[in-house]
C-alpha positions as CSV (number, residue, x, y, z in Angstrom):
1,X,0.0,0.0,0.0
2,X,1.6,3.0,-1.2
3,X,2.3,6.6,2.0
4,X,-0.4,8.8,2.1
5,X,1.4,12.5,1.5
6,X,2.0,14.4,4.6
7,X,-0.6,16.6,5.3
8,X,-1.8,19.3,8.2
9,X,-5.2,20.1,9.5
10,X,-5.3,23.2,12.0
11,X,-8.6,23.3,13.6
12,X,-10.1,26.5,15.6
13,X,-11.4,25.3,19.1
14,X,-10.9,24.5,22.7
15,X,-8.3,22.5,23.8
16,X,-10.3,20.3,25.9
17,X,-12.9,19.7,23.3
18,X,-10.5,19.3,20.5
19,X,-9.0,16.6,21.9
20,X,-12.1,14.7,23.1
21,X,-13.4,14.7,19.6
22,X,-10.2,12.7,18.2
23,X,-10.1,9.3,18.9
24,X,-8.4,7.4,21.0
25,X,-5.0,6.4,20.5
26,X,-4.8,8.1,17.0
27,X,-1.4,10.4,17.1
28,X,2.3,9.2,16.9
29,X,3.7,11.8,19.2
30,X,2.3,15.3,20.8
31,X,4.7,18.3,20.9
32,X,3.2,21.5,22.7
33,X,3.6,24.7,23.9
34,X,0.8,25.5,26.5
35,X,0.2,29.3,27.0
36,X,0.2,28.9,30.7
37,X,-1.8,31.4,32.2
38,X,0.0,33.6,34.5
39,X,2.7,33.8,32.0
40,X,2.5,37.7,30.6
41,X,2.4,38.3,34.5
42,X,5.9,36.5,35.1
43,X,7.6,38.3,31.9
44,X,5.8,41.4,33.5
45,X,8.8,41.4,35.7
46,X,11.2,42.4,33.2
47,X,8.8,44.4,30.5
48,X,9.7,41.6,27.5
49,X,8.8,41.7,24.2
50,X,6.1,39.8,24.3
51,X,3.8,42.2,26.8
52,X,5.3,45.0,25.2
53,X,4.6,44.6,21.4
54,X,1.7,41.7,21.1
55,X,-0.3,42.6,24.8
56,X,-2.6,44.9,23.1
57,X,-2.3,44.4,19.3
58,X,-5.7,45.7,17.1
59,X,-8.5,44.8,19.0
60,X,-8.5,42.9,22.2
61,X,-5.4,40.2,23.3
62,X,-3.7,38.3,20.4
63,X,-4.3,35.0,22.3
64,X,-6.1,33.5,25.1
65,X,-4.4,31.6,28.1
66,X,-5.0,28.1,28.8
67,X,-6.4,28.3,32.4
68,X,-4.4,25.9,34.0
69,X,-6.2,25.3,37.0
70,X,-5.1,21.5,38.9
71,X,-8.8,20.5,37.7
72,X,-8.2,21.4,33.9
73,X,-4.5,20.4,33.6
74,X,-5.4,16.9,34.6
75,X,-8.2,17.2,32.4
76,X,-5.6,17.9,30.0
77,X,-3.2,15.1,30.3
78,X,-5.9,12.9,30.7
79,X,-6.9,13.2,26.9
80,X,-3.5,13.6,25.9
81,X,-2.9,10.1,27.2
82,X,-6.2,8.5,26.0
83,X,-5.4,10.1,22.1
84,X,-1.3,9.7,22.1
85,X,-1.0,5.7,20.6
86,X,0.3,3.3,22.5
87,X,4.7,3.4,22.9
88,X,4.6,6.8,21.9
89,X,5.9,9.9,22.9
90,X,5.0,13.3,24.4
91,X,7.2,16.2,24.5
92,X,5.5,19.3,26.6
93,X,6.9,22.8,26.8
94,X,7.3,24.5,30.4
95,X,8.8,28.1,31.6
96,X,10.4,27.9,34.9
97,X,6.9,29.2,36.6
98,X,4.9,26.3,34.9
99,X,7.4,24.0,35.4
100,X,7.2,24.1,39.0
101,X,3.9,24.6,39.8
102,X,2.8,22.0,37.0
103,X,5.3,19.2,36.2
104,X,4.9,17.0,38.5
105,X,1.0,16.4,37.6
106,X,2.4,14.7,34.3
107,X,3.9,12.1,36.2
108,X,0.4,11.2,36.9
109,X,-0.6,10.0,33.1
110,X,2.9,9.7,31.2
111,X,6.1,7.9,32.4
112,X,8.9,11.3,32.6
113,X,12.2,10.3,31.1
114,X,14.0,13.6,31.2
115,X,13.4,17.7,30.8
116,X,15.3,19.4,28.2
117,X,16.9,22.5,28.6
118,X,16.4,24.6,25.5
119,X,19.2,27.0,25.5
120,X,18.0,30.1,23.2
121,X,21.6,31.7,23.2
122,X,20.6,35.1,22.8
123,X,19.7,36.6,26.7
124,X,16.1,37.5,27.0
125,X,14.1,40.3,29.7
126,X,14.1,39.5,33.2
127,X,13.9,40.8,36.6
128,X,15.9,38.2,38.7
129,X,18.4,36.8,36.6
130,X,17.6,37.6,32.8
131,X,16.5,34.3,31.1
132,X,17.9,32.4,28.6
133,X,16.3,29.1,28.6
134,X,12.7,27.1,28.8
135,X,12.2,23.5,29.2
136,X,11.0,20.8,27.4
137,X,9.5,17.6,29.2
138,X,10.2,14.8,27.8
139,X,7.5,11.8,28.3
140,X,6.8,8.3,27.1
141,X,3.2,6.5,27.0
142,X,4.8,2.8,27.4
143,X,8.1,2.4,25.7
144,X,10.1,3.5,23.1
145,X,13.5,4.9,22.5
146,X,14.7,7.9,20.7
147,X,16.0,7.4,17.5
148,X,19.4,8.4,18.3
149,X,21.7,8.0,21.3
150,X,24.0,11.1,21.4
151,X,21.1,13.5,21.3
152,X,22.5,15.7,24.4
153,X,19.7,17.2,27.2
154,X,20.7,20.6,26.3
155,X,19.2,22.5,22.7
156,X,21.4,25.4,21.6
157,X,18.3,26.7,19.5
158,X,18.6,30.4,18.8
159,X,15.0,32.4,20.0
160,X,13.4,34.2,17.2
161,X,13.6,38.2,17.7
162,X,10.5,40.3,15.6
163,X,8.5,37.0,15.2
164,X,5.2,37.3,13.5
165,X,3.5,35.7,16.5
166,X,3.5,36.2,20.2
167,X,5.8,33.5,22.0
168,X,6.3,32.1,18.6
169,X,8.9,28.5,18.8
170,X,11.7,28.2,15.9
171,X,10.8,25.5,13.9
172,X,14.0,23.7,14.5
173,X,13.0,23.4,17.7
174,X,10.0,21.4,16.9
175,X,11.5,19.4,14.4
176,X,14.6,18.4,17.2
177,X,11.6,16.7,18.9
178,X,10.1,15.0,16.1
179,X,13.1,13.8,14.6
180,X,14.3,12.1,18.3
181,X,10.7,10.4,18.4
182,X,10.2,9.4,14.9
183,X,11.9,6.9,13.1
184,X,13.1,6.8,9.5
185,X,10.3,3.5,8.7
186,X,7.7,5.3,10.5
187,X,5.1,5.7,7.2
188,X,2.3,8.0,8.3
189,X,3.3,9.3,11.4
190,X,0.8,12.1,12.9
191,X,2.3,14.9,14.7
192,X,-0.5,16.6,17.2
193,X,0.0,20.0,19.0
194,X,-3.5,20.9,20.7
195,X,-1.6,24.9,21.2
196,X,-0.7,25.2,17.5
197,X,0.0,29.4,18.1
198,X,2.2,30.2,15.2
199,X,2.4,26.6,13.3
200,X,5.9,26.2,14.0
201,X,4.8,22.6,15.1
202,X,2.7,22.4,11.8
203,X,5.7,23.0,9.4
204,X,8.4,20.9,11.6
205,X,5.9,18.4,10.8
206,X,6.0,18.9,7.5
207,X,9.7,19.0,7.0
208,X,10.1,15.7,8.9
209,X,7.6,14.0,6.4
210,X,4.9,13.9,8.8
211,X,1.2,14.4,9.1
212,X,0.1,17.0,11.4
213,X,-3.5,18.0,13.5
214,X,-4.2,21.1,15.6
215,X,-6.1,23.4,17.6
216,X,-6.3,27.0,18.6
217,X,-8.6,28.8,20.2
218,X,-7.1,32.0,18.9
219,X,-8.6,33.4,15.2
220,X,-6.0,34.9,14.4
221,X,-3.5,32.3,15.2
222,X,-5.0,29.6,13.5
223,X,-5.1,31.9,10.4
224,X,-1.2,32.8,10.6
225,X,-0.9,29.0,10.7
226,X,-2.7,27.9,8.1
227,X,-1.7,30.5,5.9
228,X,2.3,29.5,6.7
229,X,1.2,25.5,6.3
230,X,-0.6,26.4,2.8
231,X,2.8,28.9,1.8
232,X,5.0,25.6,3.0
233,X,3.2,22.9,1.1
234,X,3.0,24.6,-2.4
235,X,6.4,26.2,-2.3
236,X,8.4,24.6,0.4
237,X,9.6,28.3,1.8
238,X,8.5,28.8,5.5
239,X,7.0,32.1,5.5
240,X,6.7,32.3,9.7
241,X,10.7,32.2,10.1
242,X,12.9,34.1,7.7
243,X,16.4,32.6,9.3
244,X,17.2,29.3,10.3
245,X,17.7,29.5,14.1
246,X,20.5,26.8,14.6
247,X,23.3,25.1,12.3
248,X,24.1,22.8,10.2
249,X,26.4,21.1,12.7
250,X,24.2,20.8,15.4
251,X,21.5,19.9,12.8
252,X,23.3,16.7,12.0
253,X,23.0,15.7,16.0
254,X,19.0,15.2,15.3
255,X,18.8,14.1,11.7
């Protein structure tokens, strides 16, 4: 039977309900990067970008939080689990506020193996200690291995400056996680990020030969993403990211 092409389907909706609508054990690996509420009150602190140039942009906030009370986080996980195949992995993005308050409740549903530390080289805003890095989860459902075994625990992944979007990843940071969870024989493999934002997740996706599904709850994000996913598929140019944020070097350390 010959591969179905990769292709990405960005939906507009809830979180919660997008994720109860897919069925269960349906995706090959969940990448995500939560917007944690609470999180324009930490970078408050130091007056970053992101308050400053997206907190009031046109009319009303660019995106909503996820409210991540105890109740709906488990909520949350709980469909992440139930959706996310069997041996499979999940790769969930924290700041250092979400990571302490919340990272412990995904030992509840998903077996941790490690947190990455991305490292975005360029120093960002900050009011004790400026910060430089986030974290990255790194969960199984059962088992499975990475693909390689010299991937290191730390991502030198340079942040994006003037990004289109409001806490907008670098692609290469997505793809990093979908090229250490998906193996070269892996034939339709579905990439799922229920906080698609930007569609950095939705491109990596595409760039690593895989299918991809999302949500937003945000208008105009899931229109910046479909309209970079639809610029990606008919001319292979990433219209979201203008520079590549890491080398060829450490490239060849992922795939």
């Amino acid at each position: 039977m010959p591969v179905k092409p990769a292709v990405a389907t960005i939906i507009q909706q809830d979180v919660l309900m997008f994720l109860k609508e897919q069925p269960s054990e349906s995706v090959d690996l969940i990448v995500t990067d939560p917007a944690y509420s609470g999180m324009n009150q930490h970078l408050s602190l130091g007056q970053g970008r992101i308050v400053g140039r997206y907190q009031d942009k046109g009319e009303g906030t660019w995106f909503e939080e996820f409210h991540d009370t105890p109740e709906n986080y488990s909520q949350f996980l709980s469909e992440c689990k139930r959706v996310l195949k069997q041996d499979r992995h999940l790769f969930l993005m924290f700041d250092s506020f979400s990571l302490l308050s919340l990272g412990a409740m995904v030992r509840d549903f998903f077996n941790v193996k490690n947190v990455v530390t991305w490292d975005k080289v360029n120093i960002g805003m900050g009011h004790y200690f400026r910060r430089q890095t986030e974290f990255i989860l790194f969960a199984s459902k059962g088992k499975r291995p990475v693909t390689r075994r010299d991937i290191p625990d730390i991502w030198k992944i340079k942040r994006l400056h003037r990004a289109k979007y409001p806490t907008q990843k670098p692609v290469e940071l997505f793809e990093a996680m979908i090229a250490s969870s998906k193996a070269k024989d892996n034939a339709e493999f579905i990439v799922c990020d229920p906080f698609v934002g930007s569609g950095s997740s939705a491109v990596a996706a595409l760039r690593q030969e895989a299918s991809f599904i999302g949500c937003d709850i945000s208008e105009k994000a899931v229109s910046l993403s479909r309209s970079r996913v639809d610029g990606f598929l008919q001319t292979g140019i990433d219209i979201g990211q203008e520079k590549p944020a890491f080398d060829e070097a450490l490239q060849k350390r992922f795939w």
